[in-house]
C-alpha positions in Angstrom: 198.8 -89.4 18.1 195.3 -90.8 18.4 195.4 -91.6 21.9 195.6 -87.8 22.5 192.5 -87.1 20.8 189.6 -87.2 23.4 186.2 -85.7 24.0 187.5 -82.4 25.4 189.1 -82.3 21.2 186.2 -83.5 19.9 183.5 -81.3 20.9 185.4 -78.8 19.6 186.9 -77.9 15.5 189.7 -79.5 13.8 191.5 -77.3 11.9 193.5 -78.0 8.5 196.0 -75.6 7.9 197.7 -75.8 4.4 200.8 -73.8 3.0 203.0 -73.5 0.7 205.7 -70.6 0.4 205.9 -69.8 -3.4 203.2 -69.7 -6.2 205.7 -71.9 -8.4 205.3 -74.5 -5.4 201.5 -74.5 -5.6 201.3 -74.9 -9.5 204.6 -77.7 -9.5 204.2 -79.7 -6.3 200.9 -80.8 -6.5 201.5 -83.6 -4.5 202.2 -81.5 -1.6 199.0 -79.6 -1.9 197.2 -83.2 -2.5 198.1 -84.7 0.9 197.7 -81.6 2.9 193.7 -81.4 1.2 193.8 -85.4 2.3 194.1 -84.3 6.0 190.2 -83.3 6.2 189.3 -86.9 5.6 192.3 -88.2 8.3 190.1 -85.6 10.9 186.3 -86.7 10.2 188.5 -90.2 10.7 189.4 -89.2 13.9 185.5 -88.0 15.2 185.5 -84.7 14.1 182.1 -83.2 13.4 183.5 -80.0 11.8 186.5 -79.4 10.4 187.5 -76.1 8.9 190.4 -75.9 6.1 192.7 -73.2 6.0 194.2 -72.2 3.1 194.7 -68.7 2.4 198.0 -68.9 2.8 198.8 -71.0 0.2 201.3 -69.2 -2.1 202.9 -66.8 0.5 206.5 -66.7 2.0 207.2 -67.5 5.0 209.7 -64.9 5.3 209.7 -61.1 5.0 206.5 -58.4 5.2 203.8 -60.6 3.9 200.9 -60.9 5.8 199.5 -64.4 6.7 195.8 -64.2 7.0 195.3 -67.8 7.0 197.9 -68.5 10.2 195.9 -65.3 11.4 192.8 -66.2 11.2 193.8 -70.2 13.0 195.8 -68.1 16.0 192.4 -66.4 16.9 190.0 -69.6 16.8 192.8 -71.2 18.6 192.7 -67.9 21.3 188.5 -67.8 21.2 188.5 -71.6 22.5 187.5 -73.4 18.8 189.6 -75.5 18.3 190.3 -79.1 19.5 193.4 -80.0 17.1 194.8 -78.5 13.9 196.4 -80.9 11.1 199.6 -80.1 9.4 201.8 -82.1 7.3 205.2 -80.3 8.6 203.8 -79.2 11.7 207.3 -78.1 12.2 206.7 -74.7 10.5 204.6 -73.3 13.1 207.8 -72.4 15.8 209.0 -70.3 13.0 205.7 -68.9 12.3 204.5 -68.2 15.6 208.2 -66.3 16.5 207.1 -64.0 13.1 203.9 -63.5 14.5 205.0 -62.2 17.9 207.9 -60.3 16.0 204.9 -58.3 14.1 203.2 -56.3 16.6 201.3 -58.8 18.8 203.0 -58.3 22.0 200.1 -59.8 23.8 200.3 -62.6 22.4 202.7 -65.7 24.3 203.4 -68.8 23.1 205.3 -71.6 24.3 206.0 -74.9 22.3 206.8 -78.4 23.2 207.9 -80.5 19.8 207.9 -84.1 20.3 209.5 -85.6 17.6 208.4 -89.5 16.6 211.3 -91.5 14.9 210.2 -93.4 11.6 209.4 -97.2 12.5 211.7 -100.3 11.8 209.8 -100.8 8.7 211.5 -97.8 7.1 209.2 -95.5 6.1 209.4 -91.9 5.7 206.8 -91.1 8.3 207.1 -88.0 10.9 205.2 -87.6 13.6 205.0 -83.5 15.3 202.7 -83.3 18.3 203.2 -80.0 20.0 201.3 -77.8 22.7 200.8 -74.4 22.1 199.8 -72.4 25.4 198.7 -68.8 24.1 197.9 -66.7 27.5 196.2 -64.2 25.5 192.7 -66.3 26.3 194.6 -68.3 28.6 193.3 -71.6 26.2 195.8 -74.6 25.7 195.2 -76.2 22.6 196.6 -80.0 21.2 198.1 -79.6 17.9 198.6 -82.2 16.2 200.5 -83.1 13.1 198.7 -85.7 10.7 201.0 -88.5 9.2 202.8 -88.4 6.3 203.9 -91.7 4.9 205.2 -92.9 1.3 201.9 -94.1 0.2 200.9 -93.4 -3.0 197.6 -94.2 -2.7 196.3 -91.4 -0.9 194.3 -88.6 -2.2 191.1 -88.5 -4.3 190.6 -91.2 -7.1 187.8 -90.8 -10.2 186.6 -94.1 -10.8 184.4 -95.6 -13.9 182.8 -98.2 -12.3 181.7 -101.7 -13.6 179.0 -100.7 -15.9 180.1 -97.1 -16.8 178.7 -95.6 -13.6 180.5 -93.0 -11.6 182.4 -93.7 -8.5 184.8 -92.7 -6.0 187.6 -93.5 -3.6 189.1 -91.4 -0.8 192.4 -92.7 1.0 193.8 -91.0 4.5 195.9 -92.2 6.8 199.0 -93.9 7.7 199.3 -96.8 6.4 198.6 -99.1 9.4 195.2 -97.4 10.1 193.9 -96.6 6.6 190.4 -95.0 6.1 188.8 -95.2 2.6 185.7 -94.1 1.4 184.2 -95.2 -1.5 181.2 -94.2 -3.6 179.8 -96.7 -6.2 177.3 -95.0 -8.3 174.6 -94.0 -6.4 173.9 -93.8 -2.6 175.9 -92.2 0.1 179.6 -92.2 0.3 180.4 -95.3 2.6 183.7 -96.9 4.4 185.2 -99.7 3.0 185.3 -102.6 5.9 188.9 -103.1 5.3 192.0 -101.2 3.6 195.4 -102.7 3.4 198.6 -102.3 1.0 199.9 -105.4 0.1 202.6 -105.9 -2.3 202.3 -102.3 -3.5 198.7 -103.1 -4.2 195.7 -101.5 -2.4 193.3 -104.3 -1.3 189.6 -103.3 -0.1 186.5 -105.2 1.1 183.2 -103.8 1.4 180.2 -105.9 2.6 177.1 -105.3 0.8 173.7 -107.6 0.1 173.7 -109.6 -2.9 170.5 -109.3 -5.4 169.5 -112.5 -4.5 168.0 -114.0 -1.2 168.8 -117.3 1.5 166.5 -120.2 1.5 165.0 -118.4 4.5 164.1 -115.3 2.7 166.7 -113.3 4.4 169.0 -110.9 2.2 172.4 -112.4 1.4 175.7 -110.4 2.4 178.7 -110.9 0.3 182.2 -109.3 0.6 183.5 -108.0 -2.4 187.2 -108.2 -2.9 188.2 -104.5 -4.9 192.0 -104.7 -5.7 194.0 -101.0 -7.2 197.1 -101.1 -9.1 199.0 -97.7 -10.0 199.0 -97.5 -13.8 201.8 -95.3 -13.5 201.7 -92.4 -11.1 198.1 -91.2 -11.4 196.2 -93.9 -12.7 194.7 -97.1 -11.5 194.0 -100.5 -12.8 191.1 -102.0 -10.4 189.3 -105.5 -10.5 186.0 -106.3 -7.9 185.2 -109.9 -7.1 182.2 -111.6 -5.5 182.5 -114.9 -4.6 178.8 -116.6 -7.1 176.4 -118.7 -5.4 177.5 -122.2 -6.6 181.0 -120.9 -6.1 183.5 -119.5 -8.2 183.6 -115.4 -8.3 182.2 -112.6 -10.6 185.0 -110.5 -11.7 185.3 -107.0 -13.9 188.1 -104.8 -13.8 187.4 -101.0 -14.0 189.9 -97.7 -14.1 190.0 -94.8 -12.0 192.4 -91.3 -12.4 193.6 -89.5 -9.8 191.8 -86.2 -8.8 193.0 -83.1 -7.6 191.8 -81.5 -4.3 190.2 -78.2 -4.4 191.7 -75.2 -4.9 192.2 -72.5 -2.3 189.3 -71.2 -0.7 187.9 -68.3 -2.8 187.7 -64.8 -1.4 184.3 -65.0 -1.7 184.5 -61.2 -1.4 185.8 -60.6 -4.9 183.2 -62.8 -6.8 181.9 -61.0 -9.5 178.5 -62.2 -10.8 177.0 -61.5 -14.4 174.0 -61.4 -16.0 171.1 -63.3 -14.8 170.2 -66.7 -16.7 166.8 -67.8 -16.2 166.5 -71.9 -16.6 162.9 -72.3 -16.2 160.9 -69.8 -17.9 157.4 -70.5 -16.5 155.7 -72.0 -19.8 157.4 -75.3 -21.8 160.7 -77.1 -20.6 162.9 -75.1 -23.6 166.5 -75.7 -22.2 165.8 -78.3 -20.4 165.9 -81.9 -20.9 165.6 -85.4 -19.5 168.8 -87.0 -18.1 167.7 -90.5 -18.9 166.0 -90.4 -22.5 163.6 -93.5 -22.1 162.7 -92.9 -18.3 159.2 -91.9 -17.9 159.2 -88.0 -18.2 156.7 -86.9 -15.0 158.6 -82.9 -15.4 156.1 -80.2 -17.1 154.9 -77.0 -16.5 152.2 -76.2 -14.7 150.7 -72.4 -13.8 153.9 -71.5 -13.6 155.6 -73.3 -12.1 157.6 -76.9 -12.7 156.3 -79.8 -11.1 156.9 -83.6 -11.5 154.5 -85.6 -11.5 154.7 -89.2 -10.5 152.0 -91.8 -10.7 152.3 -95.4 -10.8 149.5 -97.2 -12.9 147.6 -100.2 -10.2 148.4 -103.3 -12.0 151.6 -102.1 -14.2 155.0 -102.5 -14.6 156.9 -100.2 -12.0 157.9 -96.9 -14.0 161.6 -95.6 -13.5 160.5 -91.0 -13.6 163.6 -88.9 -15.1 165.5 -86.7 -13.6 165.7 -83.3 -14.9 169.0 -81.1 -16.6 169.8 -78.0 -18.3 170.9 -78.2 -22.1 173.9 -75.3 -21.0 176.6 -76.5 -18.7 178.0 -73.8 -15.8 181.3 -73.4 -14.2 181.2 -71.5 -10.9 177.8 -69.6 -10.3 175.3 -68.6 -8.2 171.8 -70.2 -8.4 168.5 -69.4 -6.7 166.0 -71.3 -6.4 162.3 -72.2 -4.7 160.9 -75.5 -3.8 158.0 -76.9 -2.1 158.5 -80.1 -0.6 155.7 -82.7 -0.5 155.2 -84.9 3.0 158.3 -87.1 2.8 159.5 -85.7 -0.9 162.7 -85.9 -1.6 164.9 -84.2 -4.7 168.3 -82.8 -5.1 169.8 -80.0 -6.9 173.0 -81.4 -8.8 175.8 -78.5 -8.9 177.6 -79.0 -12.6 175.9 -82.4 -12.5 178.1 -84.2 -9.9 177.4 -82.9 -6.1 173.7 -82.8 -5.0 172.2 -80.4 -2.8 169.8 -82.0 -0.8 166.3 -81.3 -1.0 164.3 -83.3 1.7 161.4 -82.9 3.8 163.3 -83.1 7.0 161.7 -80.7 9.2 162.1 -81.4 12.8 165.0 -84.0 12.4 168.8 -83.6 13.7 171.3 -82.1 12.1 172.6 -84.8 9.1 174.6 -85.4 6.3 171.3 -86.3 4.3 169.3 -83.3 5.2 167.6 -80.5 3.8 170.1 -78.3 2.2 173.7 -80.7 2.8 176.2 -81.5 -0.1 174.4 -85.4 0.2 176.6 -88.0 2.4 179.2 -85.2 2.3 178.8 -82.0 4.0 176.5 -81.7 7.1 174.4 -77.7 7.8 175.4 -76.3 10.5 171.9 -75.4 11.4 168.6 -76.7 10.6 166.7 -74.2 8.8 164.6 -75.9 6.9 160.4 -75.0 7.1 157.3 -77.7 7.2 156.6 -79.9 4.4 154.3 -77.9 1.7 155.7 -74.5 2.2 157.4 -72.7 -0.1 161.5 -72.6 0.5 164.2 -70.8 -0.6 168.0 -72.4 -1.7 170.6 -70.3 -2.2 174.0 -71.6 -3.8 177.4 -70.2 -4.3 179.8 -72.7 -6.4 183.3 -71.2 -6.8 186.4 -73.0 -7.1 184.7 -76.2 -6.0 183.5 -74.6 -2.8 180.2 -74.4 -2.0 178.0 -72.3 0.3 174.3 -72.5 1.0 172.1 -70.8 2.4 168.6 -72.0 3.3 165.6 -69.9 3.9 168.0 -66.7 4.5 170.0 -68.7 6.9 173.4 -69.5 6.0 173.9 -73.5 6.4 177.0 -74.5 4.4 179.8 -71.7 4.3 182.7 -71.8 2.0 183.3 -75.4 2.4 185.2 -77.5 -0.2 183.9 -80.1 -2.1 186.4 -83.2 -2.3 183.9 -85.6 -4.9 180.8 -86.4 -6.6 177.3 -87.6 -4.5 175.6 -90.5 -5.5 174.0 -89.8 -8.8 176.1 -88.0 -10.5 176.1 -87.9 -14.0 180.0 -88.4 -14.0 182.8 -88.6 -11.4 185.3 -85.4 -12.8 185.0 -82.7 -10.9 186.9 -80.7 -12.9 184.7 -79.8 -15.8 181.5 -77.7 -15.9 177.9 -79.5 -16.2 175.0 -78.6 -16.0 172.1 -78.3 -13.0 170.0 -81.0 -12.6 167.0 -81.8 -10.6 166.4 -85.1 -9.2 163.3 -86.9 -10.0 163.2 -89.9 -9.8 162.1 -89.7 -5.9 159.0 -88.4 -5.3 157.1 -86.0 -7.0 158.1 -81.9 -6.0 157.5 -78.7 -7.4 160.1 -75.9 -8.5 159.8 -71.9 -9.2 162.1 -69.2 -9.9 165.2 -71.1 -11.1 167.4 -68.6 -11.9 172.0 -68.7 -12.3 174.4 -66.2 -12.3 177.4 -67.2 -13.8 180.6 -66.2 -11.9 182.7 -63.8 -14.2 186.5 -64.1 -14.7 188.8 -61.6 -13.5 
């Protein structure tokens, strides 16, 4: 399959559609839904740029009157050139819905399919392989569809870890299990690749290259590989141990759990979102509902003519100072949150939705698009545009959090749209993403100056 990926695919959209044809199958086979949210991450593995999840049809038959948005709304990116490849588990279920389609007044629309079925290997496992063609001469545009593996590996999905120390962390596994990708995040930083993934004796065995905290005769950084093995602790928990082979030999071991997380949810209708009252979180004067996240970090937040600034200043001489980042008291659910920022030259803060995911707030004016940007989910989700303004000018963030899906929208300029969130960014306060927190403001970066904070929670049908 991933010899029929090439650049003509890539410079175009992967699409993930996901289905399933009852509500009872939704809420009972979660697996299901777990490895078809999984095939996101197998895409970006494969050199996608964007890739666009599909899931409105989650829920609906595949049989009778019922309309199918979601197959829909893929059928006319596929006809208006978007897409490069679209990733199914049973990619099987698209003759039978492209036959419904046609049967339902789109006589325009012709479609001719070539399944190519791959047997499962000598080893035995439960693997299937669909690569089809689907020729739509409505657009005349011939589009590779593609079929992402499905293999008895029970490691895949989303993993919560508690990492050595009590910081949060996080592991991401795609792919068939001769070409696994993992992503890890260990407390804070960018989500990064592990160097190597392999199952071994139904264990899953990692190694991740990183400099040590000490330094070569020479002065030069020392690079160790650490050694991180999982065990299932039944079905959705893991026993894990990291080890890094000591200077005078002999290896520094601690052993550290992780849970099993649950993809998103459906995309919301974002149509339907009903807003109530606004909450204002700053209220111009004192910091009242607001607090330090770390309790004996320097505190450089306060309130100044208005508006809240933190103030950093290191003392010639002293101690380096570790500044505090910034929360609310009240912790949210799904909202919507304005704020305004003025970025220093080079400043650099974050706005942390429910106090795992930051939204990046960087002076990064005139750079290319990036994952570390003004405006992205940090390490995680890239803008689409770059619409942020010069350092020292005033900027508006908008943010729409519902059903861990997130949209931003920069200056008036929608950058992020709808896009799920699959885990925490470095820094969060905690690695569940299933539980409300609170916003937070990063500060211990640079100094940076905030105004007109103000949530809307989203209201409950």
């Amino acid at each position: 399959m991933i010899d029929k990926i090439n650049d003509h695919h890539l410079s175009r959209s992967a699409f993930v559609y996901i289905r399933q044809s009852t509500l009872q199958q939704v809420r009972n086979n979660t697996e299901s839904g777990r490895r078809q949210y999984a095939l996101e991450g197998r895409a970006r593995d494969l050199g996608f740029k964007t890739v666009v999840v599909i899931d409105e049809d989650l829920g609906i038959s595949g049989t009778g009157s019922h309309e199918r948005r979601g197959f829909a709304k893929l059928l006319a990116a596929v006809c208006n050139g978007e897409v490069g490849a679209v990733f199914a588990l049973e990619a099987s279920r698209f003759a039978a819905l492209f036959v419904q389609f046609n049967g339902r007044g789109n006589p325009q629309t012709v479609i001719c399919l070539e399944i190519k079925l791959v047997l499962p290997d000598k080893t035995g496992m439960k693997s299937t392989r669909l690569i089809f063609n689907c020729l739509l001469f409505y657009g005349l545009f011939l589009a590779s569809i593609a079929s992402a593996v499905a293999e008895d590996n029970p490691y895949l999905g989303y993993w919560s870890l508690h990492i050595p120390g009590g910081g949060p962390g996080w592991l991401g596994v795609s792919g068939p299990n001769d070409d696994l990708k993992v992503q890890m995040l260990w407390g804070g930083g960018s989500v990064f690749p592990v160097n190597s993934a392999q199952l071994a004796d139904g264990k899953l065995i990692l190694t991740r290259r990183h400099q040590a905290d000490r330094k070569a005769a020479d002065g030069q950084p020392v690079v160790v590989t650490e050694t991180i093995t999982a065990t299932l602790d039944g079905r959705d928990n893991l026993k894990l141990v990291t080890a890094t082979p000591k200077e005078d030999g002999g290896e520094n071991r601690a052993e550290f759990t992780g849970h099993r997380q649950a993809p998103p949810p459906p995309a919301p209708d974002l149509g339907k979102i009903k807003l109530g009252s606004s909450i204002v979180l700053f209220n111009g004067t004192n910091l009242d509902g607001l607090k330090p996240v770390e309790p004996n970090a320097f505190n450089g937040w306060h309130a100044e003519e208005g508006l809240l600034v933190n103030t950093q200043k290191q003392e010639p001489g002293q101690e380096h100072r570790s500044f505090a980042n910034l929360r609310t008291v009240a912790e949210f659910e799904d909202f919507s949150l304005h704020a305004e920022v003025r970025v220093p030259k080079n400043g650099n803060s974050g706005i942390y939705i429910r106090g795992t995911d930051e939204v990046q707030i960087f002076d990064s004016y005139g750079k290319p698009l990036d994952a570390h940007n003004m405006g992205a989910i940090y390490s995680r989700i890239t803008p689409t545009a770059a619409a942020e303004k010069p350092a020292g000018e005033w900027q508006t963030v908008d943010i729409l959090y519902v059903a861990r899906h997130a949209t931003v929208t920069l200056n008036g300029t929608k950058i992020i749209d709808n896009q799920p969130v699959i885990g925490p960014t470095g820094g969060a306060l905690w690695p569940e993403m299933d539980r409300p927190g609170p916003i937070y403001l990063q500060g211990d970066h640079t100094g940076i100056e905030y105004r007109n904070l103000v949530l809307r929670p989203v209201i409950s049908e």
